[in-house]
C-alpha positions in Angstrom: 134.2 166.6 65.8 137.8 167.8 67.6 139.4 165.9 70.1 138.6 169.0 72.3 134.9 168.6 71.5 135.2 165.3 71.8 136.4 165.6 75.4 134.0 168.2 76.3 131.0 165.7 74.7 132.3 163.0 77.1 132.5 165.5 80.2 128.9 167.0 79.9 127.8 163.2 79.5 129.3 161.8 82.8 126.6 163.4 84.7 124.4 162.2 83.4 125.5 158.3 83.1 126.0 158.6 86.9 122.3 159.9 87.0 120.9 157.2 85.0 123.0 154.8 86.9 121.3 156.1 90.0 117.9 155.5 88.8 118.5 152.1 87.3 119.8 150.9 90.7 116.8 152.3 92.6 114.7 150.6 89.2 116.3 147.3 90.6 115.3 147.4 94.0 112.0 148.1 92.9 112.2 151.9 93.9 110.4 154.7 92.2 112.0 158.0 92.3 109.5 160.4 94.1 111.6 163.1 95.9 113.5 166.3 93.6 116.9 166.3 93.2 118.0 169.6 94.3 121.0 169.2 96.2 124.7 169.6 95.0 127.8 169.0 96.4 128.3 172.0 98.2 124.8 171.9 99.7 125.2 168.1 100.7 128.5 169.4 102.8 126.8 172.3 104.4 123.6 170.1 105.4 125.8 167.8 107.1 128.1 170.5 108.6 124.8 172.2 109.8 123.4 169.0 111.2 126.4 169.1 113.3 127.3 172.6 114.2 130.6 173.9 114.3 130.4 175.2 117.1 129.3 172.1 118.7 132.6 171.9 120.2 131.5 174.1 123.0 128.6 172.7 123.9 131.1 169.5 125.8 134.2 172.0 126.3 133.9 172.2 129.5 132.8 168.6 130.8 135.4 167.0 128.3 138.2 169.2 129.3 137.9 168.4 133.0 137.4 164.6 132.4 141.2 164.8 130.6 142.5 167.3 132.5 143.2 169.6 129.2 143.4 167.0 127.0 140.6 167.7 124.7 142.4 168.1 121.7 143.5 164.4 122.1 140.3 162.7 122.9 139.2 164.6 119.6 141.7 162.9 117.9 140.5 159.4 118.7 136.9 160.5 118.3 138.2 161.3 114.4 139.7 158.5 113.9 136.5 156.4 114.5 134.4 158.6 112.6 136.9 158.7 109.3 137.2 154.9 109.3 133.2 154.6 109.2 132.8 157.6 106.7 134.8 155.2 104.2 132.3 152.3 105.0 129.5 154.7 104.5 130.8 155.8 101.3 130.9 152.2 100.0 127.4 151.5 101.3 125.9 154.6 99.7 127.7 153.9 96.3 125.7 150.2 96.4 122.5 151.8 97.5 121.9 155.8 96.3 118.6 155.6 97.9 117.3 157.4 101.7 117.5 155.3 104.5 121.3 155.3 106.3 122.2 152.4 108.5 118.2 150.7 108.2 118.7 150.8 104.6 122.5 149.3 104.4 121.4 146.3 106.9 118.1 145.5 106.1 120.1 145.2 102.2 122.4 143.6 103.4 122.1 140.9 106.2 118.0 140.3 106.4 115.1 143.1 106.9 114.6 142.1 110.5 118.3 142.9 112.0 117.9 145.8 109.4 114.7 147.1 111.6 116.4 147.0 115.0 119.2 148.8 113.0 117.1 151.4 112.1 115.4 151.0 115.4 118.9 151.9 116.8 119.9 154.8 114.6 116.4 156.6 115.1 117.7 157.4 118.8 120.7 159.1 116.8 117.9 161.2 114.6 115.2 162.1 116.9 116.7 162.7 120.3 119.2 165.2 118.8 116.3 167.4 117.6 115.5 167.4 121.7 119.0 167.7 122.9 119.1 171.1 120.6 116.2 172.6 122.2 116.9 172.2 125.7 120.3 174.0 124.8 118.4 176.7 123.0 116.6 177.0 125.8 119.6 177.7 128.4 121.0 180.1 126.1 117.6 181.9 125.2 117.1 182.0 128.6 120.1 184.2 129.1 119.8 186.1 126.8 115.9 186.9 127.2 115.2 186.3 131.4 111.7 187.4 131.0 110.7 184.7 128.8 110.4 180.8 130.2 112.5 177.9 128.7 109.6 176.5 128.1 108.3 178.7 125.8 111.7 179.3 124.0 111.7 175.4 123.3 107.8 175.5 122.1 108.8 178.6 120.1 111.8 176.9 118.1 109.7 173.4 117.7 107.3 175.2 115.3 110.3 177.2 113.7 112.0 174.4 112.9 108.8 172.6 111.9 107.5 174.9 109.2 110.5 175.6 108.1 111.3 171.7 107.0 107.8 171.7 106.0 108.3 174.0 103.3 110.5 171.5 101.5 114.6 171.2 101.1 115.1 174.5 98.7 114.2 176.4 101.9 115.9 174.0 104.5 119.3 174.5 102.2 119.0 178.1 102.1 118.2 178.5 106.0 121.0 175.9 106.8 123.4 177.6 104.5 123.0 181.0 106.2 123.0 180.1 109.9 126.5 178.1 108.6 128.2 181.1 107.8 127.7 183.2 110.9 128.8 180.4 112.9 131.7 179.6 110.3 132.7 183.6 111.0 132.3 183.0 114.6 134.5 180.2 115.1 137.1 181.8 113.3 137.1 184.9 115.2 137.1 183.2 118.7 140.2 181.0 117.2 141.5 184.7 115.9 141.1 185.9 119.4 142.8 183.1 121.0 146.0 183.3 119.1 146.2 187.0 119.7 146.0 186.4 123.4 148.6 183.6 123.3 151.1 185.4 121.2 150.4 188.6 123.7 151.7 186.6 126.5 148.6 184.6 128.4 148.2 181.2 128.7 151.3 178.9 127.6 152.7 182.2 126.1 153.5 179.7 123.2 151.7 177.4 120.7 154.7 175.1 120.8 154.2 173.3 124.2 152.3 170.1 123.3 150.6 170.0 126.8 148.0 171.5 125.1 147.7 168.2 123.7 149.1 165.5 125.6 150.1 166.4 129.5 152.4 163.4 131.0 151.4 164.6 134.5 147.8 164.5 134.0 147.8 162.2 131.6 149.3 159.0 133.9 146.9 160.5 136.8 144.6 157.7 138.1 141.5 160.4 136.9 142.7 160.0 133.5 144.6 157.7 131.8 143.5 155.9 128.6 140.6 155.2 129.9 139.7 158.8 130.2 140.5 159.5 126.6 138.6 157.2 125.1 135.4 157.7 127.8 135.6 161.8 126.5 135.8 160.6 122.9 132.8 158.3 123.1 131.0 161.6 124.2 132.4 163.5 121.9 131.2 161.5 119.4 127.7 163.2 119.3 129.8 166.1 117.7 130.5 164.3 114.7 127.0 162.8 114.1 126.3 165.4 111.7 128.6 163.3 108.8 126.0 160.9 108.4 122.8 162.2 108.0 123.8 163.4 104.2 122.6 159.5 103.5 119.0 160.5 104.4 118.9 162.7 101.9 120.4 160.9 98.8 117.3 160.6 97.0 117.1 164.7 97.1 121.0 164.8 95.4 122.0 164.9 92.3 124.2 162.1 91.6 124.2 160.7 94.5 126.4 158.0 94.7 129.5 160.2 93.6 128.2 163.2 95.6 127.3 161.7 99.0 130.4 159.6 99.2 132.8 162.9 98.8 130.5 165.1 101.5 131.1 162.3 103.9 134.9 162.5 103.7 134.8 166.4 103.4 132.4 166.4 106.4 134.2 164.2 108.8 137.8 166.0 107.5 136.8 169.3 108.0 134.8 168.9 111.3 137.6 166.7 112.8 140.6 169.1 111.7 138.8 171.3 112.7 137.9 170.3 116.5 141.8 169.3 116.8 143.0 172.6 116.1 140.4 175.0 118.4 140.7 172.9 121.2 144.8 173.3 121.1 144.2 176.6 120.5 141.6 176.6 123.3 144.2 174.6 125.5 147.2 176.8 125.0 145.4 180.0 126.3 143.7 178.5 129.0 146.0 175.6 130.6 144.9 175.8 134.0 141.0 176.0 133.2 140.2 172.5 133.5 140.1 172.8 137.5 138.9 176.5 137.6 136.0 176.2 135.7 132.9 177.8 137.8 130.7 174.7 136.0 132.0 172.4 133.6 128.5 172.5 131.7 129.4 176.2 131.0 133.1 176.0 130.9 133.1 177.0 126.8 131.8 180.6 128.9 134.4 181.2 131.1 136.5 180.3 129.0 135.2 183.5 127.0 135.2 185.7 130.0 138.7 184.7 130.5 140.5 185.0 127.2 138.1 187.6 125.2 136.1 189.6 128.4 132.7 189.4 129.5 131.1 190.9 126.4 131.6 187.9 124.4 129.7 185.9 126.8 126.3 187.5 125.5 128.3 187.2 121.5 128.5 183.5 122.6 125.2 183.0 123.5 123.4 184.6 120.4 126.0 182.8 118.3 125.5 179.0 120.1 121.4 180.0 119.4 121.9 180.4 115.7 124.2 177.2 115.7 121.8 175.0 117.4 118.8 176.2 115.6 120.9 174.9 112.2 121.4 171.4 113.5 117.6 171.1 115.0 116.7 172.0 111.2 119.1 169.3 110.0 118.3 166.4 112.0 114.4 167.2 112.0 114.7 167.0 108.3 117.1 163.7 108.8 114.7 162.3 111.4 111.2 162.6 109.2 113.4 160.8 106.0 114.6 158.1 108.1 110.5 157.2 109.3 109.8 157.8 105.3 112.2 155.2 104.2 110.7 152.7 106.8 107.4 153.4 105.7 107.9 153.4 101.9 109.1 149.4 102.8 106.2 148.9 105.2 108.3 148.4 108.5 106.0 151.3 109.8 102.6 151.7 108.1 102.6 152.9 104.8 100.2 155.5 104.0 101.2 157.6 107.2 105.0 157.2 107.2 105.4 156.8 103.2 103.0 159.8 102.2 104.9 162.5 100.4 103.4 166.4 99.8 102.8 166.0 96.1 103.1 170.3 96.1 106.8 170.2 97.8 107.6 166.8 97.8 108.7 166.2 101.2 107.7 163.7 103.6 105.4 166.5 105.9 103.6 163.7 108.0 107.0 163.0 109.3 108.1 166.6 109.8 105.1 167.2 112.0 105.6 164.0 114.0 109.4 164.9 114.5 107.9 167.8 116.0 105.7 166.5 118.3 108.2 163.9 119.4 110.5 167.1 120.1 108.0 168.2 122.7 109.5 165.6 125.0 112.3 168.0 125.2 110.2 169.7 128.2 110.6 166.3 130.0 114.2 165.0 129.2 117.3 167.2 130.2 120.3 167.5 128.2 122.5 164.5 129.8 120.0 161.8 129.5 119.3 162.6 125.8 123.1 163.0 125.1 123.4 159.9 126.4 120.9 158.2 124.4 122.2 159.9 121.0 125.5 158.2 121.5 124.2 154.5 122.6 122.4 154.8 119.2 125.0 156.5 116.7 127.7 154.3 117.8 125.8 150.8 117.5 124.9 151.9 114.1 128.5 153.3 113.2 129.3 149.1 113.7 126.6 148.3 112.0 127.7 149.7 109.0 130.9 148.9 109.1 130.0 145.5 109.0 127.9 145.8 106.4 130.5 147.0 104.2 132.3 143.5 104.8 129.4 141.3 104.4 128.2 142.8 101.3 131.3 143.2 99.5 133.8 140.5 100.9 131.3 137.9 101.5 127.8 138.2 98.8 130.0 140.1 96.1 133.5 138.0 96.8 135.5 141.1 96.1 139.1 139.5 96.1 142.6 140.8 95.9 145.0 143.8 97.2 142.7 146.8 97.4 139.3 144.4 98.4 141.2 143.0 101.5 141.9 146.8 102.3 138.7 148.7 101.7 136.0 145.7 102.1 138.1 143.8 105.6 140.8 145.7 107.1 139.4 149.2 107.2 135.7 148.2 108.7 137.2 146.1 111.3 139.3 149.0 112.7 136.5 151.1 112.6 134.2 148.5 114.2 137.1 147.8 117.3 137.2 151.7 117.2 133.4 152.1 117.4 132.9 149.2 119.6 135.8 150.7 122.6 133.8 154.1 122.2 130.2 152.6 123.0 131.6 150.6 126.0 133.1 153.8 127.2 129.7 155.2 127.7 128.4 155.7 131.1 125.9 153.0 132.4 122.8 155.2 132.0 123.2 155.3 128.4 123.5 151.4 128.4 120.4 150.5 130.2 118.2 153.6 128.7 119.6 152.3 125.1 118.6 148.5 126.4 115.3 149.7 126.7 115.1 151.1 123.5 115.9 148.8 121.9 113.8 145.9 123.5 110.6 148.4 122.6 111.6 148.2 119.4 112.0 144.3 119.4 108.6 144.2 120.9 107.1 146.2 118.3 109.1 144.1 115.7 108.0 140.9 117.0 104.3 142.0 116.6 104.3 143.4 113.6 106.1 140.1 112.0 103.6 137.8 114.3 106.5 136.5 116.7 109.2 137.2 113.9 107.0 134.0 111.9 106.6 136.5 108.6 109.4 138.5 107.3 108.7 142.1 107.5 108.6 144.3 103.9 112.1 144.0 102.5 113.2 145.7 99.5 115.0 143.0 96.5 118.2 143.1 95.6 119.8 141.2 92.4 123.0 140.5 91.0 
């Protein structure tokens, strides 16, 4: 055999040693492999990317540009700087355990299965309120778009979309998500498109060069703003970037998953961040004065296209936001049934509902339906109260995992020496100080609703363990 065939031998056999490397460390946590492996790269990235939306960013234009008085590109910044520090935690925990189950997983493996159920517990705000906040927006923009029609019926109408379209299993999920990412990819680009031809024509700053698009001294020392005001829009804006970490859900459904699912989480967080800095300068620089002459900051991302583009793209905007918000309810429904299936498979919920898997497509479809029927509390709940919820839960999970990464690696597994101290200590802690700052920028109603949440979940903990006397199910884990 050549060198060059020799090369080529070892290339078409790396694959696979990271497959069966996979399997043997599900084999050790006493895991049997009962989902297909469909996903690649490419379709881990766009599932995460859908989960989030691009054009998420104008769904909080408005509200987080008038809380920084234009500063939006900034508090972006900080938001991405907490989400890229916990993307690198998440790719350690995933490379440990290439199995479904996000933060509940990394916890309850980590530090004991009963802080890893009010982990989960914490998290499942994160999966199954975001399904809601979608539909309430589809609703608004439906509703626009289509007067005759009730929200009501728009939001029932989208429910079972979503629903039997998860149903069918992830080859159709991929292909649905992959197409609704496009148009909005196309869209984004043409509104950023439009924006630079109006600034180079003249409007707004006239000039991409003048960094109060970014940082305004003025505004920025204004008792309104301050610090304080950055980091309380970041915290918010946080729920744009929760798409990142759902790709963990799915890992069981990727093909070499600890390789794969660790480089979508970087690419995802990158890409989304990059690109929420650079539309809202671009944003900013044709539209400096907005911030204060928004008609209402819930719709400022529509003035704004009144303004810059003409009234036309107002209708453009609200087909596209439709499409972009269908995509992420199909994401996070599809995160939000995998999450209840890795709780059941290890007993924390009961097994034979939230464990059963469609032999035929091999998705969990008991908890697709019940992710739609907890949707229907969308008709109750308006859009700030389960924004507000969303981030309480994301962001305690975020330091969750963060600190998982330095109690499994620094502390069970001793990793010593130049890089340990770097990957395993002093990267978590920044991104739990980062993390922790965010969640105590959120707004007391978010606090107290998330309390409660949490203490139903202690509750139901407490009964299933018999006053936390028997350990729930855990999963074992050897050296």
């Amino acid at each position: 055999m050549t060198e060059d065939n020799k090369d080529l031998n070892v290339t078409s056999q790396a694959p696979q040693a990271a497959a069966a490397s996979d399997e043997a460390a599900l084999e050790k946590m006493h895991y049997k492999q009962e989902l297909r492996r469909v996903m690649g790269l490419p379709s881990v990235v766009f599932f995460g990317i859908a989960y989030l939306a691009p054009i998420t960013i104008f769904t909080t234009y408005g509200l987080i540009t008038e809380m920084t008085h234009g500063m939006l590109a900034m508090a972006y910044v900080v938001a991405t700087c907490a989400m890229i520090f916990t993307a690198f935690s998440y790719r350690q925990m995933v490379k440990a355990f290439p199995m479904a189950g996000s933060v509940y997983t990394y916890v309850q493996q980590t530090f004991n299965p009963h802080l890893g159920f009010m982990s989960g517990w914490a998290i499942l705000l994160d999966y199954i309120l975001l399904p809601m906040f979608d539909y309430v927006a589809l609703a608004v923009y439906m509703k626009i778009l289509v007067p005759q029609i009730s929200a009501t019926i728009w939001m029932l109408l989208f429910i079972i979309l979503v629903t039997i379209v998860n149903v069918c299993g992830m080859n159709i999920t991929k292909l649905f998500n992959n197409t609704l990412i496009i148009i909005q990819i196309v869209f984004l680009v043409s509104v950023i498109l439009f924006a630079i031809k109006y600034v180079a024509g003249g409007g707004g700053l006239g000039t991409f060069a003048d960094f109060t698009a970014f940082y305004n001294a003025e505004e920025f020392h204004s008792p309104e703003v301050g610090m304080a005001g950055i980091w309380a829009g970041a915290a918010i804006l946080c729920i744009s970037f929760l798409g990142f970490d759902s790709v963990t859900t799915i890992a069981e459904e990727t093909r070499n998953p600890s390789k794969t699912i660790g480089s979508a989480l970087i690419i995802i967080c990158l890409a989304a961040g990059c690109t929420f800095i650079f539309t809202s300068y671009i944003m900013q620089a044709a539209w400096p004065e907005g911030w204060h002459e928004y008609a209402d900051a819930d719709s400022g991302a529509y003035d704004w296209m009144v303004h810059v583009v003409g009234p036309a793209m107002g209708i453009i905007f609200s087909a596209i936001f439709v499409i972009g918000a269908t995509a992420s309810a199909v994401a996070s429904s599809a995160s939000a049934a995998r999450i209840l299936f890795g709780m059941g498979r290890d007993g924390l919920l009961p097994k034979k509902v939230f464990g059963y898997v469609n032999k035929k497509t091999q998705v969990p479809t008991g908890n697709i339906l019940l992710v739609g029927v907890i949707s229907l509390s969308c008709l109750l709940l308006d859009l700030s109260a389960a924004a507000s919820l969303i981030n309480f839960g994301a962001l305690l999970g975020f330091i969750m995992v963060n600190l998982s990464v330095i109690f499994f690696y620094y502390v069970q597994r001793k990793k010593r020496g130049g890089s340990a101290v770097l990957n395993f200590i002093i990267l978590p802690c920044i991104g739990i100080i980062v993390d922790a700052i965010l969640w105590l920028s959120l707004d007391s109603l978010s606090k107290i609703l998330g309390c409660i949440w949490l203490a139903i979940g202690f509750v139901f903990l407490l009964i299933s363990t018999k006053g936390l006397k028997q350990l729930p199910p855990t999963m074992h884990w050897e050296e």
